[in-house]
C-alpha positions as CSV (number, residue, x, y, z in Angstrom):
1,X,31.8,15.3,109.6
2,X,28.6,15.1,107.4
3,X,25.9,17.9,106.6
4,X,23.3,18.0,109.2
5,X,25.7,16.9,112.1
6,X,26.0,19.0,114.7
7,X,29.5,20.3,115.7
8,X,30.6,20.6,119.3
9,X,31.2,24.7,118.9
10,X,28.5,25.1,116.0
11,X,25.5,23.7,117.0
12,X,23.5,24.5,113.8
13,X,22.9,21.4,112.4
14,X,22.3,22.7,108.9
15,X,25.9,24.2,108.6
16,X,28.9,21.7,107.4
17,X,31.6,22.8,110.1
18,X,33.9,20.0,108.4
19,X,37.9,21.7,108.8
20,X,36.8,24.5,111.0
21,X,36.4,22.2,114.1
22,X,40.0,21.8,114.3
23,X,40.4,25.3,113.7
24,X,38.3,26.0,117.0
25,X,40.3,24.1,119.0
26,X,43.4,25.6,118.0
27,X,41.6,29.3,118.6
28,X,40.7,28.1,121.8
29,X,43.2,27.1,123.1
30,X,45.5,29.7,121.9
31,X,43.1,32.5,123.9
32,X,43.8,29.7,127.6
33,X,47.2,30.5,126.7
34,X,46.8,33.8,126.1
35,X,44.0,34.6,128.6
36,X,43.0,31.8,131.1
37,X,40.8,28.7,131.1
38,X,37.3,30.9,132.4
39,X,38.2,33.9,129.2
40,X,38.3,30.5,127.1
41,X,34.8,28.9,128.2
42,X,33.7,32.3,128.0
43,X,34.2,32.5,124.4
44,X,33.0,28.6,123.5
45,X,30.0,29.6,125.1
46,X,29.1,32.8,123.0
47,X,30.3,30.8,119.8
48,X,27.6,28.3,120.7
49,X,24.8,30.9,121.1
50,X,25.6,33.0,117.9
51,X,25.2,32.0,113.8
52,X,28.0,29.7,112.4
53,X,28.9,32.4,109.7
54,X,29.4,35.0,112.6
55,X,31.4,32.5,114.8
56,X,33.5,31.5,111.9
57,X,34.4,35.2,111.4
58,X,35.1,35.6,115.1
59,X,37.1,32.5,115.3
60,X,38.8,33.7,111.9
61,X,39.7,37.1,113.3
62,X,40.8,35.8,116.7
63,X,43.3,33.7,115.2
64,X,44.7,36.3,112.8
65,X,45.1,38.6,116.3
66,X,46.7,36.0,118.5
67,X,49.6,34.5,115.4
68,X,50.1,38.2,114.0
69,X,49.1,37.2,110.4
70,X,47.9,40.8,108.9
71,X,44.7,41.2,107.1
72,X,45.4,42.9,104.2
73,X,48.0,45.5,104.9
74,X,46.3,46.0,108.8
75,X,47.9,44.4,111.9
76,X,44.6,43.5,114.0
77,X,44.9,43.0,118.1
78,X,42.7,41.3,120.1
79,X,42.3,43.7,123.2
80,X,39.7,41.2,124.8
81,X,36.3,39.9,125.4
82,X,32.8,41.2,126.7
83,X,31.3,40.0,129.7
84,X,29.2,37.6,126.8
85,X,32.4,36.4,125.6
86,X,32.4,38.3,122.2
87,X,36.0,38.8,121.0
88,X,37.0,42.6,120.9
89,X,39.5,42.4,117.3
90,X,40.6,46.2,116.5
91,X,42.9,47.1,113.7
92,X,45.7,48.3,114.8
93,X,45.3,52.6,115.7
94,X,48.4,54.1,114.3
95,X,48.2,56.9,116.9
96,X,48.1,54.7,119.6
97,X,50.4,52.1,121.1
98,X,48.0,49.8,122.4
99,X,49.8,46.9,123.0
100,X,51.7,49.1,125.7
101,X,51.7,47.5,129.1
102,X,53.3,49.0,132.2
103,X,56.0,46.5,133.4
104,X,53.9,46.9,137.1
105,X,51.6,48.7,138.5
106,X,53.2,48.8,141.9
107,X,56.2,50.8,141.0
108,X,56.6,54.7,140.8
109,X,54.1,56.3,138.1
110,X,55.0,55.8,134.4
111,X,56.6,52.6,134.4
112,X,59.6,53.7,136.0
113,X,60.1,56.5,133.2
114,X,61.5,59.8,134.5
115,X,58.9,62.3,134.6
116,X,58.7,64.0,131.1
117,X,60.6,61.5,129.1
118,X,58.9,60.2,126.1
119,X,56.5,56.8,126.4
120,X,57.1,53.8,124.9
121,X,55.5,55.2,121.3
122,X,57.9,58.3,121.5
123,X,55.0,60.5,123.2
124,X,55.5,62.2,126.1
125,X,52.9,60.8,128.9
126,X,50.0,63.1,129.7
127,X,50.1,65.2,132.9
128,X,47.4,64.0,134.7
129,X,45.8,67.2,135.5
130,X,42.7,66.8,138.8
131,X,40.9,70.1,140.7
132,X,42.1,71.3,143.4
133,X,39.1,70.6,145.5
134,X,38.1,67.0,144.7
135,X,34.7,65.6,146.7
136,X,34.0,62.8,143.8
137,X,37.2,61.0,145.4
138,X,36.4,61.9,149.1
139,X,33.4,59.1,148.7
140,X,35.1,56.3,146.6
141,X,35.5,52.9,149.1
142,X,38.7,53.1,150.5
143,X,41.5,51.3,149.1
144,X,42.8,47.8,150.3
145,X,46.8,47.2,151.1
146,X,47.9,46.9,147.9
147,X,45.8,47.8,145.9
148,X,46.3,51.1,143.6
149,X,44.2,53.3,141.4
150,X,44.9,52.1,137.5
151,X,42.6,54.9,135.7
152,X,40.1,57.5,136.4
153,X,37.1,58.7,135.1
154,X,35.7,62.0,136.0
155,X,32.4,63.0,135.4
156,X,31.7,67.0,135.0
157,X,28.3,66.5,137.3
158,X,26.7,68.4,139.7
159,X,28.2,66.5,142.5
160,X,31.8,65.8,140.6
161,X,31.3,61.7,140.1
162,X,34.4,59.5,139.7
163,X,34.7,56.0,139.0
164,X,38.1,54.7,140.1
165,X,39.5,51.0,138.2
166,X,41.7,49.6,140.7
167,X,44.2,46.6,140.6
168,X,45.7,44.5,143.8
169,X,47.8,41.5,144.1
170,X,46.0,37.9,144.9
171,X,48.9,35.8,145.0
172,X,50.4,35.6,141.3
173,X,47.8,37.5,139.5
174,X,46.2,41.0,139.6
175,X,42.9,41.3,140.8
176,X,40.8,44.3,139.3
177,X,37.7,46.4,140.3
178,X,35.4,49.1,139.3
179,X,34.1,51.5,142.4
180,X,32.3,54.7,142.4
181,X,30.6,56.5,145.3
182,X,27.3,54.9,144.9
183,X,28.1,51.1,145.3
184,X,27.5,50.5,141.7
185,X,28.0,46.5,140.7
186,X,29.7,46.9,137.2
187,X,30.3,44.2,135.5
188,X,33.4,44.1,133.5
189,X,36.2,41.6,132.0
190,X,39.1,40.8,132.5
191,X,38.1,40.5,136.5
192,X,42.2,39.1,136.9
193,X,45.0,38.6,134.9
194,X,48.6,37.4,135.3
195,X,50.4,40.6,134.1
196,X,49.4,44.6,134.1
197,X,46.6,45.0,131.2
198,X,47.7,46.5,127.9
199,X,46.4,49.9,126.9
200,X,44.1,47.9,124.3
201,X,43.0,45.5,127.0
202,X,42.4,48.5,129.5
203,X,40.3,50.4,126.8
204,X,38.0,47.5,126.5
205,X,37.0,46.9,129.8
206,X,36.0,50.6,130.0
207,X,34.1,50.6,127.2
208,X,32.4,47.0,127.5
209,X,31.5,47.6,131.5
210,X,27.7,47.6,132.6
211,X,26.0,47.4,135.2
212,X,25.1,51.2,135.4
213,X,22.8,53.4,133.8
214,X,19.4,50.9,133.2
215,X,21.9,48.3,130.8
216,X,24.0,50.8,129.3
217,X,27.4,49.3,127.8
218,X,30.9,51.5,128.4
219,X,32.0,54.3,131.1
220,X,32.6,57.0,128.4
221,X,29.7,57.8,126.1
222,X,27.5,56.1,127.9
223,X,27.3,59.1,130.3
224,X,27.1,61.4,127.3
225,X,24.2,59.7,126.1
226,X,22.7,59.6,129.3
227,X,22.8,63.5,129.5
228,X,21.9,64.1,125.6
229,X,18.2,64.7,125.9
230,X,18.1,68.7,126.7
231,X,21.4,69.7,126.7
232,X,24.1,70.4,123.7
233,X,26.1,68.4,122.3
234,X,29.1,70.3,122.2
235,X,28.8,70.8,126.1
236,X,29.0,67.4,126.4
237,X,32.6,66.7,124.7
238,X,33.9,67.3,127.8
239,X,31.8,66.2,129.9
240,X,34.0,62.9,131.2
241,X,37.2,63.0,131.3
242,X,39.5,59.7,131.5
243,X,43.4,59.7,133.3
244,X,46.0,57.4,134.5
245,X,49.2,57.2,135.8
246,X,49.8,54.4,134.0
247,X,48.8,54.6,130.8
248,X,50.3,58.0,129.2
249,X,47.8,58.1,126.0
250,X,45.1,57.0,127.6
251,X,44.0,60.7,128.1
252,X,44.4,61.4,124.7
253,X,42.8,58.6,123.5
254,X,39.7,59.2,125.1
255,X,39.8,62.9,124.0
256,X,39.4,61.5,120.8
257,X,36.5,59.6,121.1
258,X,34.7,62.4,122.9
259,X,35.2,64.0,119.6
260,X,34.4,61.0,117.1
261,X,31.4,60.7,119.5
262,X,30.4,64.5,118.9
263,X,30.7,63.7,115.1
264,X,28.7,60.9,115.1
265,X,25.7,62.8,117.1
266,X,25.9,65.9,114.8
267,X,26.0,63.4,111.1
């Protein structure tokens, strides 16, 4: 391939693509195999839209993810993709097990572990703690056959809102959706998978939904944010609170970010 020809990902024509073409294919298909065939047109389509020098890095990233090679001394994971088809590459957090996946989200809560034994990290899972009066919940759609509650968020409002992710069966893969009481269309990804989400996986579509708030991006902050203007900061750290029965550091992770987000508003 010559300078000035277009490439069929990079469709700059003033950028010499020359070896990475192949290397495209090889990422792309690597993330059908990983994900499925619309996560893979997903991602084509926002390597065509963005600069060749960010896709490259993307495409660079992605495949250092999905093989396991280490960049530098850090392990990176690949927890997903935006709705736009951006890949989500974190390094590994060492407090976290985010490649953790409950075996199935239609046994008994915690993966089949006996209540108070250690999770898969060596951490015992988070008791999942709820008032004793809950109204947010009483107004949530009502759950199909099958389908179960995956993770929680609880909003320290007036009226106690909730926004419930659920997951049911649809033949051989899982099915997933994002309710609250006010018949809000988020928009999230994955929509469906083949096996129960990671952690990592799970933590990206909370914080990469939309559809709420006038455009704002993630189910966490975003409501912090929201509530900023006139009230203190501090107040606001626990303001939403995040639980599963699934996912025993899930909890804790999102107590974390509430206080990097606290940081981050005070610097």
């Amino acid at each position: 391939m010559q300078i000035g020809t277009k490439g069929r990902h990079v469709t700059d024509p003033r950028f010499h693509v020359g070896p990475m073409e192949r290397l495209y294919d090889l990422v792309l298909d690597m993330v059908e195999t990983r994900f499925d065939a619309e996560t893979r047109e997903r991602f084509a389509g926002w390597l065509r839209s963005v600069r060749p020098t960010q896709g490259h890095l993307a495409i660079m990233l992605t495949e250092m993810a999905l093989s396991g090679r280490r960049m530098g001394k850090q392990n990176l994971t690949l927890v997903g993709f935006t709705l736009d088809g951006e890949p989500v590459v974190t390094p590994d957090l060492p407090k976290y097990d985010i490649n953790y996946r409950p075996a199935s989200y239609w046994t008994r809560a915690g993966d089949g572990v006996d209540e108070g034994s250690p999770s898969p990290s060596g951490k015992r899972p988070t008791v999942r703690r709820r008032p004793f009066l809950d109204l947010g919940r009483e107004f949530l759609p009502t759950r199909e056959p099958q389908e179960v509650e995956i993770a929680l968020i609880s909003l320290a409002s007036v009226t106690g809102d909730v926004i419930s992710i659920r997951a049911r069966r649809s033949g051989k893969r899982i099915v997933y959706g994002i309710v609250d009481e006010y018949g809000t269309n988020f928009r999230f990804s994955p929509t469906q998978s083949t096996q129960p989400l990671s952690l990592g996986e799970l933590i990206a579509m909370i914080d990469y939904a939309t559809g709420h708030l006038d455009g704002a991006r993630g189910l966490t902050s975003a409501y912090r944010d929201y509530n900023l203007e006139g009230c203190d900061a501090e107040r606001l750290v626990d303001f939403v609170t995040v639980t599963s029965d699934f996912y025993p550091e899930l909890q804790r992770y999102y107590v974390d970010e509430a206080r990097a987000w606290l940081a981050r508003v005070k610097a």
